[in-house]
N, C-alpha and C positions, 0 to 999 in steps of 0.2 A: 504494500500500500504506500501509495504516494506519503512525503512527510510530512507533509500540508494538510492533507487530508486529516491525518492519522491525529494532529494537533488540533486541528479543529472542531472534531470528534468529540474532543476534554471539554469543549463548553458545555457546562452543566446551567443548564437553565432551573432545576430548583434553588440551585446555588446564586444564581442571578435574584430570584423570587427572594429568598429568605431574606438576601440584602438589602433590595429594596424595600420589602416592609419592617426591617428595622432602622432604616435609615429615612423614611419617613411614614412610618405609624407608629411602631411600637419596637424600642424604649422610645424611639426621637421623632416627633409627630414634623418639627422641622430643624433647618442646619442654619441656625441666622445668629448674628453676633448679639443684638440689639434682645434677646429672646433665652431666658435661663427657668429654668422646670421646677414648680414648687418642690423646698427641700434638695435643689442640687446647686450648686455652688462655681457649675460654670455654666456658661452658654452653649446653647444646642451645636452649633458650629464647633465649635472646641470639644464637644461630646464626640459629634463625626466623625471629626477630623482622630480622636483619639481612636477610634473603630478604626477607619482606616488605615492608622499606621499599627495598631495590632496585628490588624489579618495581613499587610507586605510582611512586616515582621513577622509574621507564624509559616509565611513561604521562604526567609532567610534574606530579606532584604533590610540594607540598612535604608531607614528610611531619613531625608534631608530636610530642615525647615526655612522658609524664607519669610521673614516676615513683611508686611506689607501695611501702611497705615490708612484704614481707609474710617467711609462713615455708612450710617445706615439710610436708605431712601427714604425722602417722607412720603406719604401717601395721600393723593389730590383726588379727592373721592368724587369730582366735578368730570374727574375727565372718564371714558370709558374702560369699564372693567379693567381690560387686559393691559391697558395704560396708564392704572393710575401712580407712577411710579413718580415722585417730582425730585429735586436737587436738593439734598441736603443745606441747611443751615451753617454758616461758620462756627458758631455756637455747639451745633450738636456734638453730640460724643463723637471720639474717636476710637477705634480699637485697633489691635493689632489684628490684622488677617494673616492666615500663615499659607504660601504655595507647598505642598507636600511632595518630593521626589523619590523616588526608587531607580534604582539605576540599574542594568546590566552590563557590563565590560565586554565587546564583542573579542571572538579572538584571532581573527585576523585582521580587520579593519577596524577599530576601537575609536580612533579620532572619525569615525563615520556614524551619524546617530539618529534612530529613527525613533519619535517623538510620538506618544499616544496622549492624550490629554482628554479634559473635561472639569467643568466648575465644577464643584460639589455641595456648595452653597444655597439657599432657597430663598426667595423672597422677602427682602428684611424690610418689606413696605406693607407686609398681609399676609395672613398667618395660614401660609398656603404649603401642604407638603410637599409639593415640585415634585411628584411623583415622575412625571414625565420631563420638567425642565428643573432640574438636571439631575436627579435621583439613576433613572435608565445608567447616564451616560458614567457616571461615578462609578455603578457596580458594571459594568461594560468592562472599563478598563482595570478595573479590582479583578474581573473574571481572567481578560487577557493575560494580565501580570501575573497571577497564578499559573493558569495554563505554559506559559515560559520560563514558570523559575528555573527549572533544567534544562531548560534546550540551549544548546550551547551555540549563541550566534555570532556570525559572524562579524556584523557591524552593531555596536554599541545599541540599546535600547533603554529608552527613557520613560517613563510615565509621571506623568505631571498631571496633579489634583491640582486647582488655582479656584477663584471666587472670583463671579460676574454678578453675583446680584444684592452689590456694595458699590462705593464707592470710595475711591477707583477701582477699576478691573485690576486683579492683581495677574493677569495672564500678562499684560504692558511691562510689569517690571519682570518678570521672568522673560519676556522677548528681547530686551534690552538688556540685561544682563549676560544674555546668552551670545548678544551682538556682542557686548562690550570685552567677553570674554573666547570670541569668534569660534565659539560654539558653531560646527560644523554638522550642524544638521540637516540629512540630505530626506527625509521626507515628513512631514508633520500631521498629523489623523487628528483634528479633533472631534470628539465622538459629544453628542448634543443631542436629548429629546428621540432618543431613537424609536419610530414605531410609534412619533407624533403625530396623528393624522387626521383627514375629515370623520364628521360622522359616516358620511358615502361610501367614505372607503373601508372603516369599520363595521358597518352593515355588509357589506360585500366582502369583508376576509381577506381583503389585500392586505398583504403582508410591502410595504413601501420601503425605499433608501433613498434619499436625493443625497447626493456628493455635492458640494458645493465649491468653487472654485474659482478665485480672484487673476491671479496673473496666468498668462498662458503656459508656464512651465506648472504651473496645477492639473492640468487639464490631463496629463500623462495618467496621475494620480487617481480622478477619475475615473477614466477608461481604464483604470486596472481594477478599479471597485467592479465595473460590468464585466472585465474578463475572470474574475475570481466567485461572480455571483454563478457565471454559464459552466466556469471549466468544473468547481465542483456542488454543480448542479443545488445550490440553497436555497433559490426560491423566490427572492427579492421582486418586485419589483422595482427596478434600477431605472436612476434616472441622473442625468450630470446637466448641471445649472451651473454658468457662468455670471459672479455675483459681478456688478456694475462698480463697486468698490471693497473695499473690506469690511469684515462686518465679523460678530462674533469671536471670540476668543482665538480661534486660525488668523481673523486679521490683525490681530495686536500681532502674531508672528509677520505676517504682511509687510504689514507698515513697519518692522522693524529688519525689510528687508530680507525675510525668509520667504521666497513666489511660491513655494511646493507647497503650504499651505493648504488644507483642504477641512471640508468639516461635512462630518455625515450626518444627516437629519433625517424624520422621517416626513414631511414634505417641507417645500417652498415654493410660494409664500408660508410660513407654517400656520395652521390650521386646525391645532388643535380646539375642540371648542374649549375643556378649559383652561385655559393658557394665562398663567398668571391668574390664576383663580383658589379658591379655597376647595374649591372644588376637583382641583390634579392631583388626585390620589391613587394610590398604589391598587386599589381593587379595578380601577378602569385601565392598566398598561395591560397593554399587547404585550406577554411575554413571551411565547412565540417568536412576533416581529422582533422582539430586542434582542433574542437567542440568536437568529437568522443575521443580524443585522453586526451584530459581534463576532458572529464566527465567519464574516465577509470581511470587516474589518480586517481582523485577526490574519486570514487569507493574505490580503493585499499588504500590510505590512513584512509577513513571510515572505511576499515574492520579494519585498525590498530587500530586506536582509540576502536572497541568495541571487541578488543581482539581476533577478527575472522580472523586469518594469522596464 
């Protein structure tokens, strides 16, 4: 059996499942700085994040902090639902946010590094569990990172948890750190809302991926998401959108100069109905779509690694 195959096999989708509902039902209903649980002593966020760096740590990864200063959104109940997100106050709190990394050391091209990421954050404007924005994409790449603790690759692998829904984006100072320290990262996945999609398409069982993709050297990235969905036959339906500028957590890598930037989503425009709502919870994800959509990821990152892109 193919080795690709044989790894992507590993994605265990109750393992996906179990994550998600404790990473936003139960212990932690959400992952927001501004937001601490009668009788616990830190914030849900800092509870995640601590989850998160447990389970890299129980696959043998040392896990890296970066911290980042950011604030929490206010909330403009005037504007529509899924927007009512407004600009922090100078006044308001600040906290530290922290980017989380795991690394793996390739072993023959190691200064060569392919980059899986996702916020793991949830709405610190509304007390919403992000089941789908960005819960999925958190245990997506929790699932990936495991799946590879042992395979022994060839070019460097990265996984980077960051926070979008603060302010600032701390994925900006991880792109720029990465510039500043010319962090030679030759392909970047970010994984977002996977198996986000209409009611239409959820009625109907489509199982969806849009790849997303800003500069023309993305576009390879891609078309390797559609050649990884057909070659080992997963199911997708695939689809590649050329974004008009940068956008999302891949474009902080963008604009800091990284083109191969890509982010998979489960559509675009996204259309989840609740989107930013209190209502994205873990009993409405496509798990399913976020298994499929993982073990396509997963796919296309391995063809990087063995130089088949």
């Amino acid at each position: 059996m193919d080795m690709i195959e044989t790894l992507i096999k590993q994605v265990d989708p109750d393992r996906l499942s179990r994550h998600l509902f404790h990473l936003a039902k139960d212990p932690l209903p959400y992952r927001k700085l501004n937001d601490t649980l009668p009788g616990h002593s830190r914030n849900t966020l800092y509870e995640a994040d601590d989850f998160i760096r447990a389970r890299l740590e129980s696959w043998g990864y040392a896990v890296e902090k970066e911290g980042v200063s950011v604030q929490a959104f206010r909330c403009d109940e005037a504007k529509p639902k899924a927007h009512q997100y407004s600009p922090p106050l100078e006044e308001d709190p600040w906290y530290t946010a922290y980017n989380l990394y795991a690394k793996k050391r390739g072993t023959t091209s190691p200064e060569e590094i392919i980059l899986f990421l996702a916020h793991k954050d949830s709405q610190s404007w509304v007390d919403s569990p992000g089941a789908y924005d960005n819960t999925v994409g958190t245990v997506a790449v929790l699932e990936i990172a495991r799946v590879l603790s042992d395979y022994p690759s060839r070019r460097s692998i990265w996984f980077l948890f960051c926070n979008e829904e603060h302010r600032p984006w701390t994925s900006v100072t991880a792109a720029e750190n990465a510039r500043e320290r010319g962090d030679n990262l030759v392909a970047i996945f970010n994984i977002d809302s996977l198996g986000g999609k209409s009611q239409e398409d959820m009625d109907a069982g489509r199982k969806t991926n849009v790849t997303l993709y800003t500069e023309p050297e993305g576009e390879r990235f891609a078309d390797l998401m559609a050649d990884v969905n057909q070659v080992y036959d997963i199911g997708l339906v695939q689809q590649k959108i050329r974004r008009k500028s940068p956008g999302d957590d891949d474009g902080s890598f963008v604009k800091a100069g990284y083109s191969m930037a890509v982010a998979n989503l489960g559509s675009y425009p996204y259309v989840d109905p609740n989107y930013h709502t209190e209502q994205d919870i873990p009993e409405f994800v496509d798990i399913p779509n976020v298994w499929m959509a993982t073990r396509a990821s997963l796919a296309a990152g391995l063809r990087v690694d063995r130089g088949e892109f």
